[in-house]
Every structure is written in C-alpha cells, then in structure tokens.
VEXLUM-400031 format. One line per 2 residues: number of its first residue (from 1); their letters; for each residue x, z, y of N, C-alpha, C, O, CB. Coordinates in Angstrom, 1 decimal. Glycine has a CB too. Example, Ala and Ser with C-alpha at 12.3 -4.5 7.8 and 13.67 -1.06 7.14 Angstrom:
// VEXLUM-400031
1 = as = 13.2:7.8:-5.7:12.3:7.8:-4.5:13.2:7.8:-3.3:14.2:8.5:-3.3:11.3:9.0:-4.5; 12.8:7.1:-2.2:13.7:7.1:-1.1:12.9:7.9:0.0:13.4:8.0:1.1:14.1:5.7:-0.6
END
This chain:
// VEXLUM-400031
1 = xx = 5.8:10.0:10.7:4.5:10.5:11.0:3.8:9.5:11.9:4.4:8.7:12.6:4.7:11.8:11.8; 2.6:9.6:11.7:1.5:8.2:12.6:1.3:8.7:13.9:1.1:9.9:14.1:-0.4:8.0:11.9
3 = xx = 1.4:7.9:14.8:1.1:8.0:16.1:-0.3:8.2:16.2:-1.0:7.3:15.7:1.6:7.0:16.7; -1.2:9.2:17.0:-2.9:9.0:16.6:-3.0:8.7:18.1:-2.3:9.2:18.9:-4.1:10.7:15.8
5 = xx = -4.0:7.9:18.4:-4.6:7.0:19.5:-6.2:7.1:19.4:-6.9:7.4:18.4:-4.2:5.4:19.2; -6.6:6.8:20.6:-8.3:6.7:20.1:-8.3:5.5:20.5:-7.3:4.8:20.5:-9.6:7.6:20.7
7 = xx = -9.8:5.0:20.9:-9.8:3.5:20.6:-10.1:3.1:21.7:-10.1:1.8:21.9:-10.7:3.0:19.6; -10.2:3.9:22.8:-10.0:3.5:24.4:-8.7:3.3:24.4:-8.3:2.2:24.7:-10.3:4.6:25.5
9 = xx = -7.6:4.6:24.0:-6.1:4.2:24.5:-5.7:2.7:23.5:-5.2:1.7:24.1:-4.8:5.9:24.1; -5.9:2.5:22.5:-5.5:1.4:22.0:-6.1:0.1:22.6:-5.5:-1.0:22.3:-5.9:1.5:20.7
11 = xx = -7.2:0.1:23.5:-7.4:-1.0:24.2:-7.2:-1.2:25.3:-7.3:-2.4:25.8:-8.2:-1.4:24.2; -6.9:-0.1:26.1:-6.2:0.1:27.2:-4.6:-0.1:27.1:-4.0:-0.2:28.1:-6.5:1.4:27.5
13 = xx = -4.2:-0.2:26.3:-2.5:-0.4:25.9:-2.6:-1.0:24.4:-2.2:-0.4:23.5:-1.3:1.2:25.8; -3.3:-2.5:24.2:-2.9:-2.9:22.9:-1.6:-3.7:22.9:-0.8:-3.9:21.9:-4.0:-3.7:22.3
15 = xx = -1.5:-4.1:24.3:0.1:-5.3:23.7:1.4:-4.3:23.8:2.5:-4.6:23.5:0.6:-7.0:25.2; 0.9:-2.9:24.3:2.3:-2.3:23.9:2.3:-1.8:22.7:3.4:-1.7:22.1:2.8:-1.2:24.7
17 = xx = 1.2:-1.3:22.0:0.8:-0.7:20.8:1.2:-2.0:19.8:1.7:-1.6:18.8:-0.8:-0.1:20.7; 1.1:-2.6:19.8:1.6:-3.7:18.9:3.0:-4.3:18.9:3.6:-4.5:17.8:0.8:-4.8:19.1
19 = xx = 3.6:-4.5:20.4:5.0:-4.1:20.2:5.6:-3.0:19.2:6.0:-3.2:18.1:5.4:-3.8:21.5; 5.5:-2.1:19.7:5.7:-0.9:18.7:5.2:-0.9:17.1:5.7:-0.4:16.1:5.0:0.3:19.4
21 = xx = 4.0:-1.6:17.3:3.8:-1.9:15.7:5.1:-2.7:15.0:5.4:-2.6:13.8:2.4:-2.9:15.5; 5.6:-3.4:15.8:6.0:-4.9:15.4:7.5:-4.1:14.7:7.9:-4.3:13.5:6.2:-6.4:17.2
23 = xx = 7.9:-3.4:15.8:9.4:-2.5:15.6:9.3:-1.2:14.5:10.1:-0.3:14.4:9.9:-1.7:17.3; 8.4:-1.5:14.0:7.9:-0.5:12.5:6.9:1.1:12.8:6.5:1.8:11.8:9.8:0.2:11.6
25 = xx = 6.5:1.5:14.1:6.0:2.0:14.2:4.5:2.4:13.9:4.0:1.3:13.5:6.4:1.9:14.8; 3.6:3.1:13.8:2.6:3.4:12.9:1.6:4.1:13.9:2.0:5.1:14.5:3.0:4.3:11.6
27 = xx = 0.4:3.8:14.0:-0.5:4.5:14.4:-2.0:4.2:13.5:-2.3:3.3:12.8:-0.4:4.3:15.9; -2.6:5.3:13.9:-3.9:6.1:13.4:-4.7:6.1:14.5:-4.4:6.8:15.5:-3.7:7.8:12.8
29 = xx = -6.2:4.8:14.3:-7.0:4.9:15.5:-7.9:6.0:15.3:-7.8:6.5:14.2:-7.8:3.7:15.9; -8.9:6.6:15.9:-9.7:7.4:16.0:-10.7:7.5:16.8:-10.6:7.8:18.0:-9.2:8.2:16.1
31 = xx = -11.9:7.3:16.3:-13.6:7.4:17.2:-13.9:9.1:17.1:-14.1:9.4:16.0:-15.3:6.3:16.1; -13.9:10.0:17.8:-14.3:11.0:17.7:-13.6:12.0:16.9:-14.1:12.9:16.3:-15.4:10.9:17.5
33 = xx = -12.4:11.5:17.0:-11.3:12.4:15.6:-11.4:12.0:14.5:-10.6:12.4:13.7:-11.5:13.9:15.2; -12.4:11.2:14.1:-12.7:10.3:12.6:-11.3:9.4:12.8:-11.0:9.0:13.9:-14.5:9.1:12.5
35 = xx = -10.8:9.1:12.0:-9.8:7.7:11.7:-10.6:6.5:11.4:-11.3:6.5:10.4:-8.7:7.8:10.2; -10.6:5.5:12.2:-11.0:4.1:11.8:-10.6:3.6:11.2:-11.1:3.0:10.2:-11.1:3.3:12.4
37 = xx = -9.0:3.5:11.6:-7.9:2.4:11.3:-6.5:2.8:11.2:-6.3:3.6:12.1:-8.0:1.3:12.4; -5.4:2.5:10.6:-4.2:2.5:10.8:-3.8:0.8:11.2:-4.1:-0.3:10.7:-3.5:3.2:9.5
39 = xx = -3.1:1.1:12.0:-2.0:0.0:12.5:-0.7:0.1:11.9:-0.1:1.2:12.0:-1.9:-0.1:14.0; -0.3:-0.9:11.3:1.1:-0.5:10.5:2.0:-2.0:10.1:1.4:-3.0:9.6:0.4:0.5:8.7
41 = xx = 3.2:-2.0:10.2:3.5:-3.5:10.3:3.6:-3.7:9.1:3.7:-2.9:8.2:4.6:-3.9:11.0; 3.6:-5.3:9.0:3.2:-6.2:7.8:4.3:-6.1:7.1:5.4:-6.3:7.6:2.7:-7.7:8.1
43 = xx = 4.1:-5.9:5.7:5.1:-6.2:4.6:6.3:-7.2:4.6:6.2:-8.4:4.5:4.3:-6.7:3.8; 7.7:-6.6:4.6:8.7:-7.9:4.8:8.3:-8.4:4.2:7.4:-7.8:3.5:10.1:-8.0:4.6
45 = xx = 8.7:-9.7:4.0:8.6:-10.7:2.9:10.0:-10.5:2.5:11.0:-10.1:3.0:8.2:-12.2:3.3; 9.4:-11.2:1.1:10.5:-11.3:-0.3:11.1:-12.3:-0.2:10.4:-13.3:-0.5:9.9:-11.4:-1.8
47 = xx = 12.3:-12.6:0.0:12.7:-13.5:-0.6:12.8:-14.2:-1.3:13.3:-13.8:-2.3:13.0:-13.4:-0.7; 12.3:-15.6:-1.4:12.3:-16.0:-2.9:13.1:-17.2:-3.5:12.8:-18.3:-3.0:11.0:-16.3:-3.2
49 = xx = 13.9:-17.2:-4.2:13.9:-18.9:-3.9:14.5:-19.1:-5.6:14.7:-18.2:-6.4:15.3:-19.6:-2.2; 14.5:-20.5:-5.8:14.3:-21.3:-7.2:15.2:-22.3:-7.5:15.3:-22.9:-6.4:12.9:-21.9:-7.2
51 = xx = 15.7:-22.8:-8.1:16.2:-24.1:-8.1:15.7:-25.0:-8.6:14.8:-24.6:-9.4:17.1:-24.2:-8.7; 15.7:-26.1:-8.4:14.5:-27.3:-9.1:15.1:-27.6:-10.5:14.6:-28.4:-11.2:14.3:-29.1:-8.1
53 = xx = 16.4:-26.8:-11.0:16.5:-26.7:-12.6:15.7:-26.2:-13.4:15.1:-26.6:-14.4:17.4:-26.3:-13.0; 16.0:-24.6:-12.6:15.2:-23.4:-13.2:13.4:-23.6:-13.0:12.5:-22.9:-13.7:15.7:-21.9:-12.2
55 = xx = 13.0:-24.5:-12.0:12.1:-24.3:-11.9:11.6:-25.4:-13.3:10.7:-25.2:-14.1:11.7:-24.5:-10.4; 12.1:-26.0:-13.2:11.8:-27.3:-14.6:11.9:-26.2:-15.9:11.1:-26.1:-16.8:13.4:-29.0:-14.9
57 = xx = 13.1:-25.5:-15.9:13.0:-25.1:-17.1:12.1:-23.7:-17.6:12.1:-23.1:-18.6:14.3:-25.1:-17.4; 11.3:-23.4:-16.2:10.4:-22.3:-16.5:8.9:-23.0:-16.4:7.9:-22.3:-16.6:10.8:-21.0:-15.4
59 = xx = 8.8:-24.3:-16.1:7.6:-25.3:-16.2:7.2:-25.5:-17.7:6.2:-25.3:-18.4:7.9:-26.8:-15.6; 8.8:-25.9:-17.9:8.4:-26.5:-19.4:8.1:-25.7:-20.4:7.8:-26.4:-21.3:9.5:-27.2:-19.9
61 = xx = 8.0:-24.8:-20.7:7.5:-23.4:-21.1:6.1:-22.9:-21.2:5.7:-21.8:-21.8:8.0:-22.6:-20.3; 5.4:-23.9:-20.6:4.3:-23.7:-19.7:3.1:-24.6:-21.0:3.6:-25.6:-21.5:4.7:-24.4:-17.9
63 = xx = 2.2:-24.4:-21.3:1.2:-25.1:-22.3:0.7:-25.9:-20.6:0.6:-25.4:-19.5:-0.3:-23.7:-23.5; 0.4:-27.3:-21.0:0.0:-28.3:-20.0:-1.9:-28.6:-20.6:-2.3:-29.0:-21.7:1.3:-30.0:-20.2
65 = xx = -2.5:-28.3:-19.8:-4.0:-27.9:-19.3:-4.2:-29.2:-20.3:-3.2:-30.0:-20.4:-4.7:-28.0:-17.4; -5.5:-29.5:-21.1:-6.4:-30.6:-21.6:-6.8:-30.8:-21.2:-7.2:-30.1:-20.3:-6.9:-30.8:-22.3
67 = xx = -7.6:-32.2:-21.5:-8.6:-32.6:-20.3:-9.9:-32.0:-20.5:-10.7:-32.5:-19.8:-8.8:-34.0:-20.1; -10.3:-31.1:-21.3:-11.0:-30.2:-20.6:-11.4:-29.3:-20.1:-12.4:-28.6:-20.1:-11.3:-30.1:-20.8
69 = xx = -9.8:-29.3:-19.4:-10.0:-27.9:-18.2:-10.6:-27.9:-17.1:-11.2:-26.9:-16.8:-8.9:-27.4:-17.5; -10.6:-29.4:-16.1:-11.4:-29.2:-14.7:-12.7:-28.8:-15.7:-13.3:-27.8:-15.4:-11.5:-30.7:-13.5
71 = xx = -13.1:-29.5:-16.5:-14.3:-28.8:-17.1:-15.3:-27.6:-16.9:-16.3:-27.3:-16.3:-14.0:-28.6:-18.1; -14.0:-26.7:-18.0:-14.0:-25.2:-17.5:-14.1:-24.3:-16.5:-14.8:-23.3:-16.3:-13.3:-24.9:-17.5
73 = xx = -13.0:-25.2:-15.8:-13.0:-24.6:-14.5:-14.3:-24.9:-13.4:-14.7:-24.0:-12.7:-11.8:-25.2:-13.9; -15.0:-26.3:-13.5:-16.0:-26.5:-12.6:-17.4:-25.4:-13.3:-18.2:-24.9:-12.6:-16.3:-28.4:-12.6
75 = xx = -17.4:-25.2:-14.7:-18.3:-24.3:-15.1:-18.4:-23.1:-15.2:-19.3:-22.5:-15.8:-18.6:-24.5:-15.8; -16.9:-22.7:-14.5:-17.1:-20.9:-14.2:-17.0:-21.1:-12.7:-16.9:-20.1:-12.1:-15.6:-19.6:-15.0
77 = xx = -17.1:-22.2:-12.0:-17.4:-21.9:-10.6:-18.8:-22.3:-10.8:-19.4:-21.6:-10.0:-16.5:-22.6:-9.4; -19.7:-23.1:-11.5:-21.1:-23.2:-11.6:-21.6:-21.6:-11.5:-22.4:-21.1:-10.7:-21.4:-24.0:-13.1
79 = xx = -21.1:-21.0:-12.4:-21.6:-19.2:-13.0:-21.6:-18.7:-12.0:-22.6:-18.0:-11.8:-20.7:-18.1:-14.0; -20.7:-18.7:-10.7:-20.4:-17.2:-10.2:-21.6:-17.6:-8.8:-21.9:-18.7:-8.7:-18.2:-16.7:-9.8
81 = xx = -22.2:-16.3:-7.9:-23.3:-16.8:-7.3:-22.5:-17.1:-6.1:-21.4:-16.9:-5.9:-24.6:-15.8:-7.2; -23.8:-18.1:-5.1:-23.3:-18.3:-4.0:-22.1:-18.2:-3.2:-21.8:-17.0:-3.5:-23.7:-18.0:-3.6
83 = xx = -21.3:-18.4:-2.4:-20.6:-17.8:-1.2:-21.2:-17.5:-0.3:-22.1:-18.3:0.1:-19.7:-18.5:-0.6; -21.1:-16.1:0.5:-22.2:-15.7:1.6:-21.1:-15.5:2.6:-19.9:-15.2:2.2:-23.4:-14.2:1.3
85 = xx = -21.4:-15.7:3.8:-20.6:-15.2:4.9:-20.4:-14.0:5.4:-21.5:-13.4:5.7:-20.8:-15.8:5.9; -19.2:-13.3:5.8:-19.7:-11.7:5.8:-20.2:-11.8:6.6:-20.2:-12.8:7.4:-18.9:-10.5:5.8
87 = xx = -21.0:-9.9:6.8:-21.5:-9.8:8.0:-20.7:-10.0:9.2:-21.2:-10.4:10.2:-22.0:-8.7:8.1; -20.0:-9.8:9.0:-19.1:-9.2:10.6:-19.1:-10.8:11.4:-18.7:-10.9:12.5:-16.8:-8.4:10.3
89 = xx = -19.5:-11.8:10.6:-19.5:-12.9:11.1:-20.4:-13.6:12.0:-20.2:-14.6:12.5:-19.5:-13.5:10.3; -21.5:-12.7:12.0:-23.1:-13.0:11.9:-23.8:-13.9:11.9:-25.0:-13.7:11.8:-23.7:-12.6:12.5
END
C-alpha cells in the first residue's frame, strides 16, 4: 500500500522520503487530496551480459546498412519538425 504525503510533508522530509524510497517504499504526493505524483523506486536492472562470440555470431546475422543509409537516415530527420524545449524549461 502507498504511503500518501502532501507536498509540504514531502518537502519538509524529502531526504528521509527518499531514503525510504530507495529501501522499496512507495508514496502518493497530494495537492489538496488530488495525487500529483507517486514516488516509487527505480527498476532493478537486468542483468545482462554477452560473450564477444555470441555477440559476433548474433552480428553476423544482421543485413550490414548500404551506403545509402546515412542518406535515409539524414532525410527522415530532414521530415520530422523542429526540436522545441519543453516548457518546464522556460
């Protein structure tokens, strides 16, 4: 179950609220009983790992680009519009 906080107590106690995040705990911020936000810890990571055999022999498998792919590629980044900065940036 989520721990619910509002958004005074979460800034009033964020380095303990994040400890506790850190140790798998969960909380639900709240402006006026609305939910803003959950705080919730980040996804283990996966393990991964490869051998540089396996990795050759799942390369080679692989169709190797022509040379007119940067092509392609530079003319579907031509298409798509601008990059804008978000707001929250201002």
């Amino acid at each position: 179950m989520d721990t619910k906080l509002t958004e005074r107590e979460l800034a009033a106690a964020l380095s303990d609220v994040l400890d506790r995040v850190r140790r798998g705990e969960r909380f639900v911020v709240e402006r006026d009983g609305t939910p803003l936000a959950t705080l919730v810890p980040p996804a283990q990571p996966v393990a991964v790992g490869i051998s540089g055999r396996d990795l050759v022999a799942r390369l080679g498998k692989l169709r190797v680009p022509d040379d007119g792919f940067v092509d392609e590629i530079e003319r579907a980044r031509s298409e798509l519009p601008p990059l804008r900065s978000p707001q929250w940036l201002g």
